[in-house]
DRENVO-253130 format. One line per 8 residues: number of its first residue (from 1); their letters; for each residue x, y, z of N, C-alpha, C, CB. Coordinates in steps of 0.05 Angstrom, whole numbers, m for minus. Each point is the difference from the previous one (the first is absolute). Glycine has a CB too. Example, Ala and Ser with C-alpha at 12.3 -4.5 7.8 and 13.67 -1.06 7.14 Angstrom:
<sites>
1 = as = 264,m114,156,m18,24,0,18,24,0,m38,m23,25  31,44,m39,16,24,1,m15,22,14,24,m13,m43
</sites>
This chain:
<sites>
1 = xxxxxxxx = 341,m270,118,m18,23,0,17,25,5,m39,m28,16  34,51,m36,21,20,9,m27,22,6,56,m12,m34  m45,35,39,m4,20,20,1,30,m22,26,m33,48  m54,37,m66,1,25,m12,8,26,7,m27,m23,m12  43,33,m15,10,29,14,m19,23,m7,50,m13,m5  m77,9,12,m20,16,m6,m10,3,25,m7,m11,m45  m4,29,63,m5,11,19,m29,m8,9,34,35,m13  m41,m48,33,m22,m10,8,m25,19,5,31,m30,17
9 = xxxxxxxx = m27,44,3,m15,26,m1,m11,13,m26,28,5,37  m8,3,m53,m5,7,m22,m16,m9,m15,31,9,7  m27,m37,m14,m24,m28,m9,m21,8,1,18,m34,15  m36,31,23,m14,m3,8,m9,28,m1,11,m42,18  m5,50,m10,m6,36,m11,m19,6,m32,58,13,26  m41,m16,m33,m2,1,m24,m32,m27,m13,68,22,4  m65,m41,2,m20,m19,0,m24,9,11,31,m30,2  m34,44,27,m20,11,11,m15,20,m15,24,m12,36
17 = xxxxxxxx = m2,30,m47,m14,30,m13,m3,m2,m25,22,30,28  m8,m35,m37,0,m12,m32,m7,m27,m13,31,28,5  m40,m41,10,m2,m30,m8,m10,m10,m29,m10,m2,47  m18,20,m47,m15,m7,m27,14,6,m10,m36,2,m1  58,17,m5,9,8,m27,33,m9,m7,m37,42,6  35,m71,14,24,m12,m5,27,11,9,m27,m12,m34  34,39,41,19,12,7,24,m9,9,m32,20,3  23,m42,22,17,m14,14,15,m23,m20,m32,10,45
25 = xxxxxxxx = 11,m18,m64,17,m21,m13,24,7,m19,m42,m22,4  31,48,m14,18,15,m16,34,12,20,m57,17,m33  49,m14,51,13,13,26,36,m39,m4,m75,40,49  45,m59,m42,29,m23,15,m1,m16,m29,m9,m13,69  12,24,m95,8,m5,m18,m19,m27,m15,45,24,22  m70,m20,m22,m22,m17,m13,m13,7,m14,m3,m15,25  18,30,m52,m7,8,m18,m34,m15,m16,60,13,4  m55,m23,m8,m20,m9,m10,m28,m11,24,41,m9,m42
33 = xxxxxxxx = m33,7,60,m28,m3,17,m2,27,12,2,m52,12  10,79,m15,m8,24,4,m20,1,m30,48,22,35  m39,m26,m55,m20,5,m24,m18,m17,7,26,13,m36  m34,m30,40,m29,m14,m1,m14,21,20,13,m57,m7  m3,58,31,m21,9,29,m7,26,m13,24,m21,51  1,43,m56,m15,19,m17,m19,8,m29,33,2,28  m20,m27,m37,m28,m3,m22,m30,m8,1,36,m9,m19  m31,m9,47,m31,m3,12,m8,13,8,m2,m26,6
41 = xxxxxxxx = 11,52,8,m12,22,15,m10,22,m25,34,m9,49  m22,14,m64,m8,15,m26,m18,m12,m11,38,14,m8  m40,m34,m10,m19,m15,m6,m28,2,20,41,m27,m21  m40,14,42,m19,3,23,m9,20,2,16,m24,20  m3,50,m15,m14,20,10,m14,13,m34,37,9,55  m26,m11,m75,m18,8,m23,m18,m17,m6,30,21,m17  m34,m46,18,m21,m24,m2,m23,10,24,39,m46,m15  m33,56,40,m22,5,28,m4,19,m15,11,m13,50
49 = xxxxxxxx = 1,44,m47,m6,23,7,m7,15,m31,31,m3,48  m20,1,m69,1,6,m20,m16,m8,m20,34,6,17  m52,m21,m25,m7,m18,m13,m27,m7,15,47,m14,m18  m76,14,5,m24,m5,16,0,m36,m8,m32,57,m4  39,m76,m16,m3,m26,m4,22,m14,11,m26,8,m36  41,2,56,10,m27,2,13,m2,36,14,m3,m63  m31,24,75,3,12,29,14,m29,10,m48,41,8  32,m64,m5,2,m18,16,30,m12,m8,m55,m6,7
57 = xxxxxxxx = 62,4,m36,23,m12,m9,20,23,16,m18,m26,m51  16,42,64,17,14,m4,4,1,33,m10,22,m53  m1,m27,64,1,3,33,9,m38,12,m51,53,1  45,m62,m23,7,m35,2,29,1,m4,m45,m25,m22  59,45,0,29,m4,0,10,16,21,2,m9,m48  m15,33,60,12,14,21,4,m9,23,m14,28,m18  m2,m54,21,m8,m13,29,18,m20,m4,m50,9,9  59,m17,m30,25,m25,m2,27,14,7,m23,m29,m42
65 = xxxxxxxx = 22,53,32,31,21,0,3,0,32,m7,41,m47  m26,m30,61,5,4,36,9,m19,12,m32,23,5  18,m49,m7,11,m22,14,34,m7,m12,m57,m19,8  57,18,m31,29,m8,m9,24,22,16,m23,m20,m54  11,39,58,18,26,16,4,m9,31,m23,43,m32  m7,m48,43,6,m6,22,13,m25,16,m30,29,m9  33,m53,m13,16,m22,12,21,6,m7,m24,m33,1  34,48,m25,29,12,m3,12,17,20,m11,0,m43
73 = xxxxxxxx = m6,16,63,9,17,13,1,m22,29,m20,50,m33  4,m70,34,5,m10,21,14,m22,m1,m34,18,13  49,m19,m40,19,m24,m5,35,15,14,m34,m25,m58  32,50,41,25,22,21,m5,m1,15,11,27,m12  m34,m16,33,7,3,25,13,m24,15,m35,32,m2  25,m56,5,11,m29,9,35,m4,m17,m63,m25,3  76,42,m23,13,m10,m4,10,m21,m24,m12,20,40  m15,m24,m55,3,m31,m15,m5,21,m28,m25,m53,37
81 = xxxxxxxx = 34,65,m45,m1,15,m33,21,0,m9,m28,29,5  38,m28,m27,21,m1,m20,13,17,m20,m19,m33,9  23,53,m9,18,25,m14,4,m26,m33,37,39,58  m34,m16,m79,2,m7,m33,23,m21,11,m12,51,m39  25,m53,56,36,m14,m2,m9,m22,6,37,32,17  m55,m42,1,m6,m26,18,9,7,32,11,m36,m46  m8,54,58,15,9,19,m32,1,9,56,25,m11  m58,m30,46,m14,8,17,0,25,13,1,m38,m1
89 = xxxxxxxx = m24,46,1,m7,32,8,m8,m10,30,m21,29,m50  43,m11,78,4,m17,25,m11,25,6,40,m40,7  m44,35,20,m14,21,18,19,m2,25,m53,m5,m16  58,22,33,20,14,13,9,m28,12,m17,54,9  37,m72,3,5,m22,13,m16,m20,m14,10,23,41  m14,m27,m59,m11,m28,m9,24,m17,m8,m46,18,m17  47,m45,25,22,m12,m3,m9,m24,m16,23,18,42  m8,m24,m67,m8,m15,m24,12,m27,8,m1,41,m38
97 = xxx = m15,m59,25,17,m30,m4,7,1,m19,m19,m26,21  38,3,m9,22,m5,m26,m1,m28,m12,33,33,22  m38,m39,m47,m3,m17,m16,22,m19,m1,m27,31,m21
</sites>
């Protein structure tokens, strides 16, 4: 298990304020699961807000984006998330096992 050179704080920061819109993933190099989270939030918010037929479809994908944000954000904080490399995103003194 190695030890990401991407900044923890930063992560979680970033996860907190930006979450729906993927930011963080784009941030520790998760290219492509930054495009999904932000394509569900786009999608979502024009399916709710934009659109009178399909309100409910559209607050059902926003409500999958929230929760998917918030076990992501509480998967950093504990430590157990994974930067694009496979590297663990550590939090100040967390000490990893070794395989």
């Amino acid at each position: 298990m190695r030890r990401s050179k991407k900044k923890y704080t930063v992560a979680v920061s970033l996860s907190g304020v930006f979450g729906l819109l993927g930011i963080h993933h784009f941030y520790l190099g998760r290219w492509f699961h930054g495009l999904i989270d932000l394509s569900m939030t786009i999608s979502g918010y024009y399916l709710a807000f934009l659109r009178e037929d399909t309100i409910l479809i559209g607050f059902l994908i926003l409500g999958v984006d929230i929760i998917h944000t918030f076990v992501v954000t509480i998967l950093l904080l504990v430590g157990n998330y994974k930067d694009g490399d496979g590297d663990y995103i550590t939090y100040p003194g967390q000490i990893l096992k070794q395989n």
